[in-house]
C-alpha positions in Angstrom: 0.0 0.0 0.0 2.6 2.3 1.0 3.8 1.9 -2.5 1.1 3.0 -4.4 1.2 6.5 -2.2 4.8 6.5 -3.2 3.2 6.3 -7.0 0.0 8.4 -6.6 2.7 11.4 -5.5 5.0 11.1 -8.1 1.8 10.9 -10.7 0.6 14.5 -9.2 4.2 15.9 -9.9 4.2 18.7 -12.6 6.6 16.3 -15.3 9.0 19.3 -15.3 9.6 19.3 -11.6 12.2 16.1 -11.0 13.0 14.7 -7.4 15.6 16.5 -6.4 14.0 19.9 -7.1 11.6 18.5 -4.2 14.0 17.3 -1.9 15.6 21.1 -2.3 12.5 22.3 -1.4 11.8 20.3 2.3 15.5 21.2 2.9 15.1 25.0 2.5 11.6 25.3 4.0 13.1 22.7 7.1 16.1 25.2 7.4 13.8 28.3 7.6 12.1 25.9 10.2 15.2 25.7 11.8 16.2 29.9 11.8 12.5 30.7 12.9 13.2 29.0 16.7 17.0 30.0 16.8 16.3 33.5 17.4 13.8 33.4 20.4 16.2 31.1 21.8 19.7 33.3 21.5 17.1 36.1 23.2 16.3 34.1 25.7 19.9 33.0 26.3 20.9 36.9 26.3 18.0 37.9 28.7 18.9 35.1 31.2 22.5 36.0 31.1 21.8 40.0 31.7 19.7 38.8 34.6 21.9 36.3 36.1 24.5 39.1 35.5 22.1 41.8 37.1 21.4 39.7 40.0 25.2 38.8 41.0 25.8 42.6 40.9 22.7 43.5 43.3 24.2 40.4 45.3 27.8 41.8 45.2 26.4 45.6 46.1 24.4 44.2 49.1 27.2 41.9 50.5 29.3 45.7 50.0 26.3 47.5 52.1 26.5 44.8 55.2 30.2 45.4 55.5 30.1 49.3 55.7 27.1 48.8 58.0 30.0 47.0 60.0 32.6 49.0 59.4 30.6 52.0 60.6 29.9 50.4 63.7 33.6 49.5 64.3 34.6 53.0 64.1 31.7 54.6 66.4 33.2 52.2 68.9 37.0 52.7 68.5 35.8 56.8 68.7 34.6 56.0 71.8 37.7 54.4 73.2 39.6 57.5 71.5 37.5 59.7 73.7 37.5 57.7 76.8 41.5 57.7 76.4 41.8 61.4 75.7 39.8 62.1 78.6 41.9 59.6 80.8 44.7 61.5 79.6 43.8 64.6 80.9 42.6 63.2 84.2 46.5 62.1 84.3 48.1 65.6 83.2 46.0 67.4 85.6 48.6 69.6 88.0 45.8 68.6 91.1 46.8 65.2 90.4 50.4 65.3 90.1 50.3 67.9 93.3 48.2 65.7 95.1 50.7 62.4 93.9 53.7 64.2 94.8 53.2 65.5 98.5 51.0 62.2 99.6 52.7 59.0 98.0 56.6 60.6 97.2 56.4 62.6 100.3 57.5 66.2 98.7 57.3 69.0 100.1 57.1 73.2 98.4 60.2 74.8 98.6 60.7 78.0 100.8 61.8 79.8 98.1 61.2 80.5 94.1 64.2 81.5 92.8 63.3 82.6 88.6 66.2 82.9 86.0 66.2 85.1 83.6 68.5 84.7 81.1 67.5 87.1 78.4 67.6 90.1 81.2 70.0 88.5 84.0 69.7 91.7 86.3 65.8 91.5 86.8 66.1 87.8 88.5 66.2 89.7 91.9 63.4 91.5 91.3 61.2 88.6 90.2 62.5 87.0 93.5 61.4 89.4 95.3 58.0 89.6 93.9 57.6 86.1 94.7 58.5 86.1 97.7 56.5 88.7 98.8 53.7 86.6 97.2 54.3 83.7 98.8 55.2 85.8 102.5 51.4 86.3 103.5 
């Protein structure tokens, strides 16, 4: 049976139309077949990549955004120890301290006299000793 089709299709052939011409014919309109899908499908390809691309930025961006949120944190902390410190140092410089240090625990005591040098002008050191001791008198 199948070989009368075979027949009845070569019998509806135009006599100038052979079978290769026809084979030519299922091969191009197969191949415009084949270009029809190929181009929805390198779009799609492109589109998925830009995403996936798009995506591992916004993930790279947010991952950046955690670690400043961190780092920001750090550094309101270590200000506080730098102000903490600061202030500790000028608890330590403070002349009541050191006075208060130096005649308790090292057992010093104030001198009975000031004597001040003055090198640019030596003759006005007696004057400036006697100013302070006057000062110091009552």
């Amino acid at each position: 049976m199948l070989f009368n089709i075979k027949r009845r299709n070569k019998a509806l052939l135009p006599r100038n139309i052979n079978r290769h011409q026809k084979a030519r014919k299922s091969t191009k309109s197969r191949y415009k077949y084949f270009v029809r899908w190929i181009y929805p499908a390198v779009m799609v390809v492109v589109v998925v990549f830009f995403l996936v691309l798009f995506l591992c930025e916004n993930a790279k961006i947010t991952k950046l955004q955690y670690n400043i949120g961190c780092l920001k944190v750090q550094k309101k902390e270590i200000q506080k120890k730098i102000h903490i410190t600061k202030l500790n140092i000028e608890k330590l410089q403070s002349l009541e301290r050191i006075d208060r240090i130096a005649r308790n625990e090292i057992k010093m005591i104030e001198p009975a006299h000031r004597l001040l040098l003055n090198l640019i002008h030596p003759t006005k050191t007696a004057e400036f000793q006697e100013e302070t001791d006057s000062v110091e008198s009552p």
